[in-house]
BAKE-570120 format. One record per residue (C-alpha): residue in one letter; x, y, z. Coordinates in steps of 0.001 Angstrom, whole numbers, plus 500000, padded with zeros to 6 digits. Example, Ala and Ser with C-alpha at 12.3 -4.5 7.8 and 13.67 -1.06 7.14 Angstrom:
! residues 2
<res = a x = 512300 y = 495500 z = 507800>
<res = s x = 513670 y = 498940 z = 507140>
This chain:
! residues 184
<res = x x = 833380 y = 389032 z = 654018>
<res = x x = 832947 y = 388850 z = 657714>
<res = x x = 833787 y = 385584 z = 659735>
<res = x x = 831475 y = 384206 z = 662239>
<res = x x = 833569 y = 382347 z = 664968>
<res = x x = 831831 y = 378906 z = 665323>
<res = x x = 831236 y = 379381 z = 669372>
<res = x x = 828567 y = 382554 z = 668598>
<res = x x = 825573 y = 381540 z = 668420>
<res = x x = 823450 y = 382718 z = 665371>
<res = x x = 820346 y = 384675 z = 666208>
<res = x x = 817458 y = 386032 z = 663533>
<res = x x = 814913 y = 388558 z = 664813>
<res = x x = 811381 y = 387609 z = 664637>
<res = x x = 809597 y = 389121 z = 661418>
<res = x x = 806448 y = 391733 z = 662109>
<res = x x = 803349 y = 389831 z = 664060>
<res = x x = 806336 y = 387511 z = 665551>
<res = x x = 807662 y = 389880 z = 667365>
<res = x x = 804864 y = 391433 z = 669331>
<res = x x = 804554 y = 387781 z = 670702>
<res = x x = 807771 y = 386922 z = 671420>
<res = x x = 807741 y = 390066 z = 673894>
<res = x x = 804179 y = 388962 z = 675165>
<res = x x = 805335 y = 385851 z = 676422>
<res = x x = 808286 y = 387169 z = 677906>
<res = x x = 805774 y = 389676 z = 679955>
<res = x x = 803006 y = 387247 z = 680478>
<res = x x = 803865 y = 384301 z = 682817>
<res = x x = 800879 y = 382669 z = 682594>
<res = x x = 801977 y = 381188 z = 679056>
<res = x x = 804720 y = 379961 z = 679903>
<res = x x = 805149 y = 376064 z = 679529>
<res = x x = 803654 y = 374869 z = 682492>
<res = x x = 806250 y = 371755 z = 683778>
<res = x x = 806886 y = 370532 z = 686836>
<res = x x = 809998 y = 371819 z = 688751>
<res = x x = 811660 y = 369210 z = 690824>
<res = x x = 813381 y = 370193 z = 693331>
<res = x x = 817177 y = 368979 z = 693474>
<res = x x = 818795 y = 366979 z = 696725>
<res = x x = 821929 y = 368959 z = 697809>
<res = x x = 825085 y = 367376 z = 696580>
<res = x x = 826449 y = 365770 z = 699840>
<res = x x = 823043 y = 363871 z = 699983>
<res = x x = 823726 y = 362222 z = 696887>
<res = x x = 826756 y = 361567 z = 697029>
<res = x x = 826529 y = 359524 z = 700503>
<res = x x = 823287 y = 357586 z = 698008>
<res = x x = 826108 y = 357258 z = 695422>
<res = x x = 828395 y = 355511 z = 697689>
<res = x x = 825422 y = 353081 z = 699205>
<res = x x = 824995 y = 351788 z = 695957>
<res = x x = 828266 y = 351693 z = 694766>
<res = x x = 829933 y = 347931 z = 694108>
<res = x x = 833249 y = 347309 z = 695363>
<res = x x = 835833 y = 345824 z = 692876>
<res = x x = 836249 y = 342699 z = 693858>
<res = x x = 832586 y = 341749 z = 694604>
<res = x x = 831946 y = 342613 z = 690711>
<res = x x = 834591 y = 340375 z = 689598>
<res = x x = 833564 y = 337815 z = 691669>
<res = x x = 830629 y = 338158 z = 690497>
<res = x x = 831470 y = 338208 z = 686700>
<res = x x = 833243 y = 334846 z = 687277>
<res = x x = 830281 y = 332926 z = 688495>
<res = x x = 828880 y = 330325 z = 685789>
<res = x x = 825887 y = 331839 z = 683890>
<res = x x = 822124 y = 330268 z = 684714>
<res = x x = 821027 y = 328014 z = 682098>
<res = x x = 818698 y = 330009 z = 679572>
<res = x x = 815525 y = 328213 z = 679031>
<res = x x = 815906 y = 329067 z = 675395>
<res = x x = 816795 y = 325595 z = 674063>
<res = x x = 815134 y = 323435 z = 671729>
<res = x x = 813604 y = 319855 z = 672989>
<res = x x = 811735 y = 317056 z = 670947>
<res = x x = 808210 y = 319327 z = 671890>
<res = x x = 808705 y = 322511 z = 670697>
<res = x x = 810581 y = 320748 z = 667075>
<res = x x = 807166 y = 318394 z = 666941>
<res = x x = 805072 y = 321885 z = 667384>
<res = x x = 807184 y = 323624 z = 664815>
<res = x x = 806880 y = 320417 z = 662359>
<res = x x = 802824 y = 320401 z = 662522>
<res = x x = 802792 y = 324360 z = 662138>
<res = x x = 804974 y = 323541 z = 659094>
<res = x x = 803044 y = 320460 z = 657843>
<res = x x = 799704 y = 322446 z = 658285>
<res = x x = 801189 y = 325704 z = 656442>
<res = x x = 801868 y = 323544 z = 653517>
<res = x x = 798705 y = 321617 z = 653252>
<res = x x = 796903 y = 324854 z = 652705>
<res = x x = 798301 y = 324859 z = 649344>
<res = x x = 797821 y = 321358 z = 648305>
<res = x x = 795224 y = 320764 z = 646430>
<res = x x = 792179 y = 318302 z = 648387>
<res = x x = 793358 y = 314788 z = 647213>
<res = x x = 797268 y = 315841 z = 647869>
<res = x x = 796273 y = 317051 z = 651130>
<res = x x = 795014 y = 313239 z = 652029>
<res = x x = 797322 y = 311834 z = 650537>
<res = x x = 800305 y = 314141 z = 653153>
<res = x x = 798121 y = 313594 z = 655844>
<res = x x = 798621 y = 309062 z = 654736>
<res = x x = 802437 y = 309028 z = 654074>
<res = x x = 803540 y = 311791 z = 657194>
<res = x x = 801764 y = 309492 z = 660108>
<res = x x = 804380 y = 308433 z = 662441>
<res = x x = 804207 y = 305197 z = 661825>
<res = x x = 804680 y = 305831 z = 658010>
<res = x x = 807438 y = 307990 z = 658225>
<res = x x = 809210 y = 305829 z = 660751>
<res = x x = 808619 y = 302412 z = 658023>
<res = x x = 810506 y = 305001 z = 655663>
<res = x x = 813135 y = 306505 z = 657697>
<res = x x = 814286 y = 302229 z = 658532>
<res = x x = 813837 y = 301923 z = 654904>
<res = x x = 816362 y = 304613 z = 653822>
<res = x x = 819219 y = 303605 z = 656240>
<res = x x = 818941 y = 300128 z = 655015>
<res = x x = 819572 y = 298694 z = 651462>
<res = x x = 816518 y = 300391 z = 650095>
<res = x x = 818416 y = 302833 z = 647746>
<res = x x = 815948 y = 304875 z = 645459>
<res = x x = 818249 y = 303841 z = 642752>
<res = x x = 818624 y = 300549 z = 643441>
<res = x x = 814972 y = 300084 z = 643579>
<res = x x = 814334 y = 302210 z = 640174>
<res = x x = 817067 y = 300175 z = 638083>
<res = x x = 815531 y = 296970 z = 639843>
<res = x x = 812465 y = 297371 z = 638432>
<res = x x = 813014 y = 298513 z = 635269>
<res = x x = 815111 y = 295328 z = 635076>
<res = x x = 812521 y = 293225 z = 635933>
<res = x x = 809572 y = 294977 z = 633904>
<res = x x = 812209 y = 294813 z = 630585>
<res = x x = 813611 y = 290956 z = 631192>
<res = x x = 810151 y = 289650 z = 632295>
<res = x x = 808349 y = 291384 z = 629085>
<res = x x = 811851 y = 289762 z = 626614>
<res = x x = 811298 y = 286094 z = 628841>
<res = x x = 807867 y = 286092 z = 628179>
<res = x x = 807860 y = 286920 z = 624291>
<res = x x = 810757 y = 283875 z = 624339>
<res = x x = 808455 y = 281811 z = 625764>
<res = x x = 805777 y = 282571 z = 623617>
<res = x x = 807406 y = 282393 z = 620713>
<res = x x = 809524 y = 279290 z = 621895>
<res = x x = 807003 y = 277231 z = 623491>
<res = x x = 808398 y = 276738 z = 627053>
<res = x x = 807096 y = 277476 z = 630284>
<res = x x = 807270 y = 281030 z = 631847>
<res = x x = 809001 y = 280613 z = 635473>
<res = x x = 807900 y = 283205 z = 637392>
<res = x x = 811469 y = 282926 z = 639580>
<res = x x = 813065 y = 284593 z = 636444>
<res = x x = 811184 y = 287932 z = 637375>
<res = x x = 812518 y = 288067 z = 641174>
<res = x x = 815947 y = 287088 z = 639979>
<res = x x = 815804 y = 290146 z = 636998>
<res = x x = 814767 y = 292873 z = 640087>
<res = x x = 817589 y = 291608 z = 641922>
<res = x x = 820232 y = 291904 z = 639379>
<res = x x = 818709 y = 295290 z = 638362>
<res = x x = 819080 y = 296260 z = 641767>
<res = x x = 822548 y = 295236 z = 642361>
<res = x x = 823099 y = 297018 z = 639004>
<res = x x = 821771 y = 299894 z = 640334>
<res = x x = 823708 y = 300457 z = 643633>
<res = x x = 826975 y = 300028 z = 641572>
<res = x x = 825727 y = 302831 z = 639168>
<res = x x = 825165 y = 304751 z = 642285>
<res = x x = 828199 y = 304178 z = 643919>
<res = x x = 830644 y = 305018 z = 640644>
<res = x x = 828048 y = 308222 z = 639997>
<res = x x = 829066 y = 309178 z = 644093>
<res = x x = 833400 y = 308552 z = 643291>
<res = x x = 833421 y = 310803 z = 640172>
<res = x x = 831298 y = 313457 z = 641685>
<res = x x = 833478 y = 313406 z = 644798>
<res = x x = 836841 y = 313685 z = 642572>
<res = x x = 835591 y = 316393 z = 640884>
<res = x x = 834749 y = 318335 z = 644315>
């Protein structure tokens, strides 16, 4: 076993064919790779370049320190509108005709604007469900009594059933939020 050191370079000889055109080239200087030779400036020349363009020090620092420029890379109210009606209109394609009306109804500003006072105020989805479902139940019980009884149906009662559902239902709401939150 013979060791190659690692700093010798390895070298095969060309097989047949090869090597009658590895010596051609060598002879022939018209195939050569024909690329442009540039011509090198003498080293004093660039090194007086060097130091024209060289930065002292302290101007870099001082430069470093200054505050950066603003990028114009921030988001306003135009380009969130622009990406909310690419959004609105990449959805719609896949809504069937009569769900595409209807999104195009309920997302109008004026709409949405109705719904976003209506969710900061007391008009909890909850509320409202257990509201109604109080009123449809006790109005459909009042008016069998009365039926059966033989006294007026006041139509007060079915107001003052959606309010008590209501009521009803923020309380469920609030109780569901306190033992979700201790369980966190």
């Amino acid at each position: 076993m013979s060791e190659v050191p690692k700093n010798q370079e390895h070298f095969t000889a060309p097989k047949g064919g090869e090597q009658q055109e590895a010596v051609h080239h060598k002879a022939n200087p018209e195939h050569e790779p024909r690329h442009e030779k540039k011509e090198l400036a003498p080293v004093p020349e660039l090194a007086s370049k060097a130091k024209e363009e060289a930065v002292v020090g302290k101007e870099l620092v001082s430069h470093e320190k200054s505050a950066p420029e603003p990028s114009q890379l921030y988001v306003n109210k135009e380009l969130k509108q622009q990406t909310w009606n690419r959004t609105m209109t990449r959805v719609r394609k896949h809504l069937s005709t009569p769900n595409r009306a209807f999104s195009k109804v309920i997302h109008q500003p004026v709409v949405d604007a109705a719904s976003r006072v209506g969710e900061k105020t007391v008009a909890r989805p909850s509320g409202l469900l257990m509201g109604s479902i109080f009123a449809f139940l006790g109005s459909c019980f009042f008016l069998w009594m009365s039926k059966h009884y033989g006294f007026r149906y006041n139509y007060l009662v079915f107001f003052l059933l959606f309010v008590g559902g209501f009521g009803l239902g923020i309380v469920v709401e609030m109780l569901a939020y306190i033992v979700r939150r201790k369980k966190v």
